[in-house]
Every structure is written in C-alpha cells, then in structure tokens.
C-alpha positions as CSV (number, residue, x, y, z in Angstrom):
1,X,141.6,-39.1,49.0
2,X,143.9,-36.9,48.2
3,X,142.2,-33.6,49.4
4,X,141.2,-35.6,52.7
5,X,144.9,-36.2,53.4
6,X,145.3,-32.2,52.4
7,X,142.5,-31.5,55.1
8,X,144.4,-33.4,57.4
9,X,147.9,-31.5,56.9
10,X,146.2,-28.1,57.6
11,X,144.3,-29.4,60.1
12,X,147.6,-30.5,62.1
13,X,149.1,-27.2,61.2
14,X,146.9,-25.5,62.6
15,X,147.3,-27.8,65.9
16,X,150.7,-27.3,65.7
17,X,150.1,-23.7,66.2
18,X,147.9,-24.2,69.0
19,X,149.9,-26.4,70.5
20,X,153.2,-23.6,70.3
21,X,151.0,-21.4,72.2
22,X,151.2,-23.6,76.0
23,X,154.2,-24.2,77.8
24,X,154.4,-28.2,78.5
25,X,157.8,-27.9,79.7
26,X,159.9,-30.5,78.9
27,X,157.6,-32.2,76.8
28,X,157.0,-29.5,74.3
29,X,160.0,-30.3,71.9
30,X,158.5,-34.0,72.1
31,X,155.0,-32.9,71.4
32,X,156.3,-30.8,68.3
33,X,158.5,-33.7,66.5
34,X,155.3,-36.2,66.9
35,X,152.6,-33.7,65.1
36,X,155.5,-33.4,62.9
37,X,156.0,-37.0,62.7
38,X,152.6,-37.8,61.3
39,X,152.7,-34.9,59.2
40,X,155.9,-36.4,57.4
41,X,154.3,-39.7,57.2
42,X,150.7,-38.6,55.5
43,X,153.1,-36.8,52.8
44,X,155.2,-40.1,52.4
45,X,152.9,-42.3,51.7
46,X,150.3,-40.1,50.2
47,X,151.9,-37.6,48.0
48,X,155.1,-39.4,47.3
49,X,153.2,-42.7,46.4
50,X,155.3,-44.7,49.2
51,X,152.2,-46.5,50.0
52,X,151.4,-47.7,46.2
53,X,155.3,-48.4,45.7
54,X,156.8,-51.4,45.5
55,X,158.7,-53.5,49.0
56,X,162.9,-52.5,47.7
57,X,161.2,-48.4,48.0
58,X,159.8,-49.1,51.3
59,X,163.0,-50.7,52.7
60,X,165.4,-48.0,51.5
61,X,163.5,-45.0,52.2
62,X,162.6,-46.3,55.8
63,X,166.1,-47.9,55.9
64,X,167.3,-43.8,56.0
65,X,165.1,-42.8,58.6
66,X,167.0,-46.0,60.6
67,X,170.2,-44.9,60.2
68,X,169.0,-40.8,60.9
69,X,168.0,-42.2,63.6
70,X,170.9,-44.0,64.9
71,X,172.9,-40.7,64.3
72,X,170.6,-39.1,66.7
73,X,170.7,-41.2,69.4
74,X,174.5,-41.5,69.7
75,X,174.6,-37.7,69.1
76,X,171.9,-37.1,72.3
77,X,173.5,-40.0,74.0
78,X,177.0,-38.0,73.8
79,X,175.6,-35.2,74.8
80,X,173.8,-36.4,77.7
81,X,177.2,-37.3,78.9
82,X,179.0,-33.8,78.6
83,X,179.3,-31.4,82.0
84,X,177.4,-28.1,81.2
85,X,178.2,-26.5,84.9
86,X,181.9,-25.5,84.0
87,X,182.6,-22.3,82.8
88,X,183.9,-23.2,79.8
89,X,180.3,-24.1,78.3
90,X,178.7,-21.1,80.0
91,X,177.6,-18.4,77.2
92,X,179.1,-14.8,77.9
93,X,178.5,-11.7,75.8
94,X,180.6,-10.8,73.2
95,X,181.6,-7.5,74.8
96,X,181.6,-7.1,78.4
97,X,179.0,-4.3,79.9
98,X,182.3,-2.9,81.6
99,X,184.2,-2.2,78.2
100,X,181.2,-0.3,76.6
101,X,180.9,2.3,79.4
102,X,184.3,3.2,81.8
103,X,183.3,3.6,85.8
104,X,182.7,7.6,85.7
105,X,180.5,7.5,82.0
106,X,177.9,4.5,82.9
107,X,174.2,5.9,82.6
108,X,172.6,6.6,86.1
109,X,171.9,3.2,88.1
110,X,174.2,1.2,86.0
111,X,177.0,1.1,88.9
C-alpha cells in the first residue's frame, strides 16, 4: 500500500512538471494548488497514519486547514478590494536609467 501511494506521489510530480510546462492562463496557479492538494492529502492520511487515527486527530488537524483557510480568503478578499492602477502600487527600479548614465555618456541608441 504503501509503495502504491509512493507510485502515486511521483506519478503526480511528474504531472506537475508537465503541467508547468503550458500556459493555462489564469487557471494555472488553480491547477498547481489542486495537484498539490491531493498530493498533501495521500501524505496525510497515508504516511502520517491520519486515516488509521482516531476522530479528536481528524477534527484538529482538519480543524487547522479550516481556519488556514479562513485566513486566506479574508486575505484574497482584501486584496481583491485594493486599487492597483495608482502609482503608488506601480513597481519602479531602484535606480532610474537616467542616474546610471548622464545625457552626453549614454551608449549609442539609448537617447
């Protein structure tokens, strides 16, 4: 049983790396946290004895992934609410291109 869930691991590894290879747009960050998802929950139950263990060690340990999970939803909900077209939140270098070189010094076509 044990080697069969170990199969099953590499197997989705090596889906996981298949699957980073295409672009699914928006949905590839989704795609990614559900392989990841079942990989979690073969090693739960399977190597960390969750399934043999008794009810209270079912409750808590899924009772955590609850409460992760409320933490992440009010953390994307508050972010869904945030303005990213101001220029406050827009990322600039850390030196501008017209501090490295001055006007008469910048390398031919850099004008």
């Amino acid at each position: 049983m044990f080697f069969n869930v170990l199969v099953a691991l590499l197997i989705l590894t090596v889906v996981t790396v298949a699957v980073s290879r295409f672009d699914f747009g928006g949905a590839n960050m989704l795609i990614a946290m559900a392989i990841a998802s079942v990989k979690a929950a073969l090693v739960m139950g399977f190597f960390m004895h969750l399934k043999w263990d008794t009810a209270i060690n079912k409750i808590v340990f899924f009772g955590s992934f609850l409460f992760l999970s409320l933490l992440f939803i009010f953390t994307l909900a508050d972010q869904a609410t945030r303005r990213m077209d101001s220029d406050w939140h827009v990322r600039k270098p850390p030196v501008d291109k017209q501090w490295v070189y001055k006007q008469h010094e910048a390398p031919a076509g850099k004008h």
